[in-house]
N, C-alpha and C positions, 0 to 999 in steps of 0.2 A: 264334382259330379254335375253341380247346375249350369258350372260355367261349359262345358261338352254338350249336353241337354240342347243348351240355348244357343250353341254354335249350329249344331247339328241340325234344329228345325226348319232354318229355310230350306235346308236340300232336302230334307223328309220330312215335311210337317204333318202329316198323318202316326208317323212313326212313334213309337215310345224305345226309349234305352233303357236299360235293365242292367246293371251289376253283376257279372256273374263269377268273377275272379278276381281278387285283388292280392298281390304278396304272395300270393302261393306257389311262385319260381323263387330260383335263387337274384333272380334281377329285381323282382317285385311287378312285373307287369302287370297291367289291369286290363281285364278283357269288359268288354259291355256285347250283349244281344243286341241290335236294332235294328226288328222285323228280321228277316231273314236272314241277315248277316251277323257276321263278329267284327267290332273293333276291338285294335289292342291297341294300346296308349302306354309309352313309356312313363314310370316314375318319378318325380322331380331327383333321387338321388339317381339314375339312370337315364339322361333326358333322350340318350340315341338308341337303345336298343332296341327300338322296330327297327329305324333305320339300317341299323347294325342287320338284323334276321333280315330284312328282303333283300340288303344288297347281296349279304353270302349265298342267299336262295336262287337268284339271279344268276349269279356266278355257277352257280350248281348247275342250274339249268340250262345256261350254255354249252358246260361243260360235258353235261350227259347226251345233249342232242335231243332233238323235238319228242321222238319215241319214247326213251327212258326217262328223259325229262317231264315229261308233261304230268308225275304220278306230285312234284312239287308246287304247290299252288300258288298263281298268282295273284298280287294285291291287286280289287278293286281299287282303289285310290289309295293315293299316300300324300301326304304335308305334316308341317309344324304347327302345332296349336300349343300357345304358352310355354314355348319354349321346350316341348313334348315331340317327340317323334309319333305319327299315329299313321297306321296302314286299315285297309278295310278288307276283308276277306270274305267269301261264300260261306255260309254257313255248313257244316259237316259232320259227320255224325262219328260220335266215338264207338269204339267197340261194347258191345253188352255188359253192363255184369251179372245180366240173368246166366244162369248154369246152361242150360240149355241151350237157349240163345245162340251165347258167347261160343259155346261149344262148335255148332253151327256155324257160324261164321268163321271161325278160326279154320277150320278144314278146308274151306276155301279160299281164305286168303294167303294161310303159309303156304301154299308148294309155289301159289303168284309171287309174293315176298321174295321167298329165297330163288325163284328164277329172275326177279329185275337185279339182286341180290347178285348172282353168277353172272351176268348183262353187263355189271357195274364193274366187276374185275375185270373185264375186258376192254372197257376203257382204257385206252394205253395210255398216261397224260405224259413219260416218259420218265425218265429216271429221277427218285428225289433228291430234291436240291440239297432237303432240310435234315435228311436222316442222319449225319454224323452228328449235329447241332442237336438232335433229340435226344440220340442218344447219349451223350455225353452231358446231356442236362440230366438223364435218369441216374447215369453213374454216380453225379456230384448229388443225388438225393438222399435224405436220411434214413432212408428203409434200406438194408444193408441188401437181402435178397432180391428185391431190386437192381441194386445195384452191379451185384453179380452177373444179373441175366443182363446189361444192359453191355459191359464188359465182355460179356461171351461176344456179343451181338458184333460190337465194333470190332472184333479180333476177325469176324467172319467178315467183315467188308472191309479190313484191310490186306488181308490176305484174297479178297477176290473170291470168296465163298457166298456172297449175297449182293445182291445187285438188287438194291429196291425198286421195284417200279411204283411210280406213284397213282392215285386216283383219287374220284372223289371220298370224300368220308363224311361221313354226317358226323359223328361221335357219341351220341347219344339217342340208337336207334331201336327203344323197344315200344311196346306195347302200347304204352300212352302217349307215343306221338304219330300213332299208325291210325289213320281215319279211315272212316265209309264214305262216298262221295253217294247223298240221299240221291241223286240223278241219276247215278248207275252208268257215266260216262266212264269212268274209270274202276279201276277192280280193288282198289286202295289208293291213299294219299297221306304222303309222307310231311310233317310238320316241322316246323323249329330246328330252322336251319344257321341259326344264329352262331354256333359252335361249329361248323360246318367248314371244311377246305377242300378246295380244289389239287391242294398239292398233298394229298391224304395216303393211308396206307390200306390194302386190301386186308382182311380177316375181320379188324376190330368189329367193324360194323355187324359181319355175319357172330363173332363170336357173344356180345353182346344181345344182338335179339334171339340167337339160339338159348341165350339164359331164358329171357324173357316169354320165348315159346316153349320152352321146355322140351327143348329138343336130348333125345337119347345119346350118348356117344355115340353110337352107329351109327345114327341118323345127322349128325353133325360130323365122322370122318366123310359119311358121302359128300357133303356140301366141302369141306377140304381138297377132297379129291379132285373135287370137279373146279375149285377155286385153286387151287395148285396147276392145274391143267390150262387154263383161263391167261394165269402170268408167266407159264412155260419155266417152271419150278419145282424143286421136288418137298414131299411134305417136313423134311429136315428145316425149310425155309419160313417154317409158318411159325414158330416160337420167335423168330427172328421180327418179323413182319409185326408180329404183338407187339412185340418189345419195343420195338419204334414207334407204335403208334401210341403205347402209353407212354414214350418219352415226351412225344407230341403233347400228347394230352395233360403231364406233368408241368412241361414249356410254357403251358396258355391256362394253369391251375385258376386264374380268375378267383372266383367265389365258391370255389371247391374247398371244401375243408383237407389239408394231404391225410388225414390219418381215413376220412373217407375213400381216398383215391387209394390210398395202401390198400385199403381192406378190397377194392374194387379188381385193382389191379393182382392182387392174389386170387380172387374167384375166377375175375378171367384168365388166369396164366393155370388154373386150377380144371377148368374145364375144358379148355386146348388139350391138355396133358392126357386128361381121360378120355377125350376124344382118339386121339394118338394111338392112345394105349387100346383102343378097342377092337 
């Protein structure tokens, strides 16, 4: 901590750094307040994963276009200090957890959400390269129901039943990585994009933060519909489109525990289903 302190002084010597995250991802990043800003500073057992999060953020942000892009924030500064990856960002505000509050806010940010959300499947990035390689990594996994759904999936794109088209994907898009921007430039701001691809699949993202908003089935086949209509597909394709994306996300398990990712990947194939079904 003192050695960052006393790097940091000549550029802000007025400023004081503050601790305010350590270890509390599964990378272990440390974040510090300094004055107005947040540093995040990789780990010594993780010494790239800023680097790692702004390059995919960049990449995202090419990829969406100045419009839908601009909700990912860019780094004030980025370098190496000790062998560390560190980026500097704007400071931004989390959502409430006053009742009220949070309540408030929320009603205004999900219909914004879920329309950059439909914006985003229309991104055409064009067909995925990667979707037999995911899904045939989901097959060879040891959750047998899983596997099943992953084997349905590849029968349908060998017979010409599913044509995936690919787009960005965050992977990991609910509630704790969804900011306020305190300036009121923007209507949200999306974070941690470290898990993020450009060669992604449409739904997970929406079926994910639909947990985390607690969206209704009805209120989540509308967003299908409209995401179905978006990739010029019918909703038979959206089970599909899942299923690739947790093969994806199975493929790059990282520091996912799998029995976590099972249990993950059953809630989301669990809420698609009763969406369907509504």
């Amino acid at each position: 901590m003192r050695a960052f302190e006393s790097a940091m002084e000549p550029a802000w010597p007025s400023l004081k750094s503050r601790l305010v995250s350590s270890g509390a991802t599964a990378d272990g990043t440390n974040v510090y307040l300094v004055g107005a800003t947040v540093l995040k500073v990789s780990p010594p057992a993780f010494p790239n994963v800023i680097r790692e999060m702004t390059d995919k953020a960049r990449l995202a942000r090419e990829a969406l276009g100045a419009d839908l892009g601009r909700v990912i924030p860019r780094p004030l500064g980025e370098w190496q200090m000790e062998g560390a990856s560190c980026a500097l960002f704007e400071e931004l505000a989390p959502i409430s957890s006053a009742r009220v509050r949070r309540s408030i806010q929320l009603s205004k940010i999900r219909p914004k959400v879920l329309q950059w959300l439909r914006e985003v499947a229309r991104v055409d990035r064009g067909v995925g390269t990667q979707t037999r390689l995911h899904l045939n990594s989901l097959a060879n996994c040891p959750f047998p129901a899983l596997q099943h759904d992953a084997k349905l999936a590849l029968a349908k794109l060998n017979d010409g039943d599913f044509y995936p088209r690919a787009t960005v994907m965050h992977t990991d898009l609910w509630l704790g990585n969804i900011m306020l921007d305190p300036l009121g430039k923007r209507d949200f701001v999306v974070i941690d994009w470290r898990g993020s691809t450009t060669d992604g699949y449409p739904i997970f993202d929406l079926i994910k933060l639909a947990e985390s908003f607690r969206l209704t089935p009805k209120a989540l086949k509308a967003e299908l519909d409209s995401h179905a209509d978006a990739l010029g597909c019918s909703l038979d394709n959206m089970r599909n489109y899942l299923t690739a994306a947790l093969g994806y996300v199975w493929h790059h398990l990282d520091q996912f525990p799998p029995e976590r990712f099972a249990a993950m990947a059953e809630r989301n194939l669990r809420t698609l289903g009763n969406a369907l079904s509504a």
